[in-house]
Each structure stands twice: as structure tokens, then as C-alpha cells.
C-alpha positions in Angstrom: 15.1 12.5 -21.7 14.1 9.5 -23.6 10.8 8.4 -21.4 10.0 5.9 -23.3 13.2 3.8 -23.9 13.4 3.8 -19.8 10.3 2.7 -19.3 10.7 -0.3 -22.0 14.1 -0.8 -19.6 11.9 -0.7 -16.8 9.8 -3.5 -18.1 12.5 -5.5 -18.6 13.9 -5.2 -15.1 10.4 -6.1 -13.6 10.4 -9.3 -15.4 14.0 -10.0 -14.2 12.9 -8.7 -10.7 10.0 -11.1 -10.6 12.1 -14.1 -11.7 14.6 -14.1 -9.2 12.9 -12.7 -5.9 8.9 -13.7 -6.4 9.5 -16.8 -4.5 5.7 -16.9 -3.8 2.9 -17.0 -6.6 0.5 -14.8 -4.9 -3.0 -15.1 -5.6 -3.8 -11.2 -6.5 -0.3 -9.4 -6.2 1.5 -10.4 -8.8 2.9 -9.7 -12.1 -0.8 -9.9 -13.5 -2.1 -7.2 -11.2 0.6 -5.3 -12.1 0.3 -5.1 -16.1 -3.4 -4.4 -15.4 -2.5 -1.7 -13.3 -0.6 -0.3 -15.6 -3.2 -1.0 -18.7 -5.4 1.4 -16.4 -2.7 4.1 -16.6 -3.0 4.2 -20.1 -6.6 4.6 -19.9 -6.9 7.2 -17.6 -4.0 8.8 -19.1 -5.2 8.9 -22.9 -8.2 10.3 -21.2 -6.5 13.6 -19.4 -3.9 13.6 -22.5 -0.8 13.9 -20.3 2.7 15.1 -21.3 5.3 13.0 -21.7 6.7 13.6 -18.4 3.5 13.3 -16.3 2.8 10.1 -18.3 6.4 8.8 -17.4 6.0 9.4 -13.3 2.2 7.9 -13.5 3.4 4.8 -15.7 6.6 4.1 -13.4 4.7 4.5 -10.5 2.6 1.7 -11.5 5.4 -0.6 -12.7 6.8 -0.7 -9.6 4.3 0.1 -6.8 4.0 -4.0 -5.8 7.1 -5.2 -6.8 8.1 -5.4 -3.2 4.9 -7.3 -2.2 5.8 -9.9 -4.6 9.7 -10.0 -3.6 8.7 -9.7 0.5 5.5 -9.7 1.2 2.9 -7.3 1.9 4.3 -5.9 5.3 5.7 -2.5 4.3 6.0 -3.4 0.5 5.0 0.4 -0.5 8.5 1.8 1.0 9.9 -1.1 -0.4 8.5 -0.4 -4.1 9.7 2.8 -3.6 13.0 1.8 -3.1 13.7 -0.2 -5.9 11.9 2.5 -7.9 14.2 5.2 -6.5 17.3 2.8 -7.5 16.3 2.3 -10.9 15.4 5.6 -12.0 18.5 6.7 -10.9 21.1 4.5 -12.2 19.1 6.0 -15.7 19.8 9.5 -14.5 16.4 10.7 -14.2 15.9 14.3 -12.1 15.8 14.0 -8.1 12.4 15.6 -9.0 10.7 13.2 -11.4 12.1 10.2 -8.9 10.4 12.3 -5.9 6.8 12.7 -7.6 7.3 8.9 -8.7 7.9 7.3 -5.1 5.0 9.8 -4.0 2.9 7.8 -6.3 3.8 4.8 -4.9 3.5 6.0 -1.3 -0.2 7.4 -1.6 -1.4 4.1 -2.5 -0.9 2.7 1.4 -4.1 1.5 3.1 -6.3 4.1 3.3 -5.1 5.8 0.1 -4.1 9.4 0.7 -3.6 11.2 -2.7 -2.5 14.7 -2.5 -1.8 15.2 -5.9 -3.6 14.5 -9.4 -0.6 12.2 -10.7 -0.6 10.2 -7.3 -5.0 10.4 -7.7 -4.1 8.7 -10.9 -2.4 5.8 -9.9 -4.4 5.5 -7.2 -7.2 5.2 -8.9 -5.9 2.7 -11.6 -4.6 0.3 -8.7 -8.7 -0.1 -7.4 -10.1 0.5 -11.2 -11.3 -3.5 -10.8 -13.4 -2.5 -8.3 -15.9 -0.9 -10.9 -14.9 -3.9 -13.0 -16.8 -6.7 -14.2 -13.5 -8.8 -13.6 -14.2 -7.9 -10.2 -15.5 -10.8 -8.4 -12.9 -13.2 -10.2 -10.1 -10.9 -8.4 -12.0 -10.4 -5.0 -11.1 -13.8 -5.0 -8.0 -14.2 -5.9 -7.0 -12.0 -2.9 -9.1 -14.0 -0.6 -7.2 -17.0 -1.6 -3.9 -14.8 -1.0 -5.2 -13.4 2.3 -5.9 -17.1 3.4 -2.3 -18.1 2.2 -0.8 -15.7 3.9 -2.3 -16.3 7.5 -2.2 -19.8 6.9 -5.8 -20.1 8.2 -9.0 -21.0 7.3 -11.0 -17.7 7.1 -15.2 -17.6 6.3 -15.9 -16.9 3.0 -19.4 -14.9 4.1 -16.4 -12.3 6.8 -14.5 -12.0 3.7 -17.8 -11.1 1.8 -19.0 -8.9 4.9 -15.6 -7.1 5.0 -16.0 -6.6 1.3 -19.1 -5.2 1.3 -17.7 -2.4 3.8 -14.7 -1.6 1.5 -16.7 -1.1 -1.6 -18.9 1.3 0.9 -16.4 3.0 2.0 -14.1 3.3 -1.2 -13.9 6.5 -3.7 -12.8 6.9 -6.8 -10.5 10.3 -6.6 -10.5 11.3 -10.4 -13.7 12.3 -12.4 -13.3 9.9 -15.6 -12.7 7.2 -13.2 -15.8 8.1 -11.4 -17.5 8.9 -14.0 -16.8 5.3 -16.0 -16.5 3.2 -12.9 -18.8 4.5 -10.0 -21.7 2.8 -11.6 -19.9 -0.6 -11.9 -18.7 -0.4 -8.4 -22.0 0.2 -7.1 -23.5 -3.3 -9.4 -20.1 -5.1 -7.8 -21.6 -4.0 -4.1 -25.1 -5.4 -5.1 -23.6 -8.2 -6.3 -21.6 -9.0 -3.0 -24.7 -8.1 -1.1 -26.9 -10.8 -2.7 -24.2 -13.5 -2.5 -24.0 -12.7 1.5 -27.9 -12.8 1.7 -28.0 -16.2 -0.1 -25.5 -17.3 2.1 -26.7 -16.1 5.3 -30.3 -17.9 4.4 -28.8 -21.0 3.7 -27.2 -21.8 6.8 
């Protein structure tokens, strides 16, 4: 099976995807934070040197794992990714088993992630890799801006910070080179976040 040629495809559907359904520029999920999930991909999978195949479900798993946040929103958009992924990959005849590990991917990335496997611990992993980022706090924002968009509200910046601070404490990494390259920026992110909500908190 030629991988590669239905991935470029793939590409070329997201793009087509985007322009006629993402209605709504989202601050964080959008077509951005999907090519840089997918630039992670490629670095964690150059790392573990993957076989074509194992490439092919990790990469399409990422191409597609937001696409239905940006077409509907973020209520249910996993099953919804899913779904169009499903769709896709088989109107190009790929095996009911490559679809299957794909949408699994897409499905362990839920709130809460819940990777079983090393392929869905991969994308995973490359969907939070801006966590250990120093592009970090530039995106933290953009999905506060979204989060306030969404609701419509006004919503403290130093809760938004607070809640932060308790995902980045909470949060692991599932892979050991994402761990091993990220944990230490993730934990300078967290000081970071701590200090801004200390200045904060004295100046009021």
C-alpha cells in the first residue's frame, strides 16, 4: 500500500475540510495546532525509527484528531475525528485493521488521555509536546482566548493560570524520548506559570 501518496491525499482533504466547515477561527484548535502536531510525529517518530506502517497510523492519527473540533466544536470532536478519519481511509482501501489502530489513536487523546498502546502513547504525546515547549506560554494563551470565546464570558486570567498550574502538575509524558527531551521544559513552563501567579496575586 502506497502510505505515502494517501497521506499527501490526506493533506489535501484537511485543507479542503478546513475551508468549507471551519466556520470559526479558533484561537488554539486549528489548522496550526494541527501541522505542529504532526511536526511532533515526525520527531518522535525519526526517534523510535518506525516502519512504514506504524508511521502511517501515528501520522493519520494526527492529521485528523481535531479536525472535528474545528468543523463542530469541542463537544465530542474526538468521535467526530474519528469519523471522518474512518471515511477517508476507507474510500482509499486501507485494512479494517490499520483504520482501527488509527481511530484508537485519535480516541486515547480524550481528556484525561488513556493510551493503551505505544502508537496511541505517541500521538498522545505529540498532541501536549508544547507543554515542554518554549512556545508554550504563547499557546497557553491562545487556548485561553479560545476557552473565553467559547463561553462567551469573561474568565480571570490568574483561574486560568491556577488551573494551569494543576495541569502541568498533573500531566505525564507516556513515551521515554518525550520525557526525556521535554520533562525538563515542562517543569521550567510550571515555574514560569507559578511566578506569573505570584506576581499577580501580590499586585492586587
Amino acid at each position: 500500500m502506497n502510505y505515502k501518496k494517501i497521506l499527501k491525499e490526506a493533506h489535501s482533504y484537511l485543507e479542503q475540510y478546513a475551508a468549507l466547515y471551519g466556520q470559526h477561527p479558533y484561537s488554539f484548535h486549528n489548522m496550526r495546532h494541527i501541522a505542529d502536531v504532526s511536526k511532533a510525529i515526525d520527531e518522535i517518530s525519526d526517534y523510535y525509527k518506525l516502519d512504514a506502517e506504524h508511521y502511517f497510523i501515528v501520522k493519520a492519527a494526527a492529521l485528523f484528531h481535531d479536525l472535528g473540533y474545528i468543523s463542530h466544536g469541542p463537544e465530542g470532536h474526538e468521535a467526530t475525528g474519528a469519523q471522518l478519519a474512518k471515511a477517508f481511509l476507507d474510500s482509499k482501501s486501507v485494512t479494517t485493521a490499520t483504520t482501527q489502530s488509527v481511530i484508537n489513536c485519535i480516541m486515547a487523546t480524550r481528556d484525561k488521555q488513556h493510551p493503551t498502546t505505544f502508537l496511541e502513547s505517541i500521538l498522545c504525546d505529540a498532541d501536549l509536546m508544547h507543554l515542554g515547549d518554549k512556545e508554550f506560554s504563547k499557546l497557553n494563551f491562545c487556548m485561553f482566548q479560545e476557552i473565553v470565546d467559547l463561553r462567551k464570558v469573561d474568565f480571570d486570567k490568574n483561574i486560568w493560570i491556577a488551573l494551569s498550574i494543576k495541569f502541568l502538575e498533573n500531566h505525564q509524558f507516556h513515551t521515554s524520548y518525550v520525557q526525556e527531551r521535554y520533562n525538563s521544559g515542562k517543569e521550567k513552563n510550571l515555574r514560569l506559570m507559578k511566578e506569573k501567579l505570584s506576581r499577580f496575586t501580590m499586585d492586587v
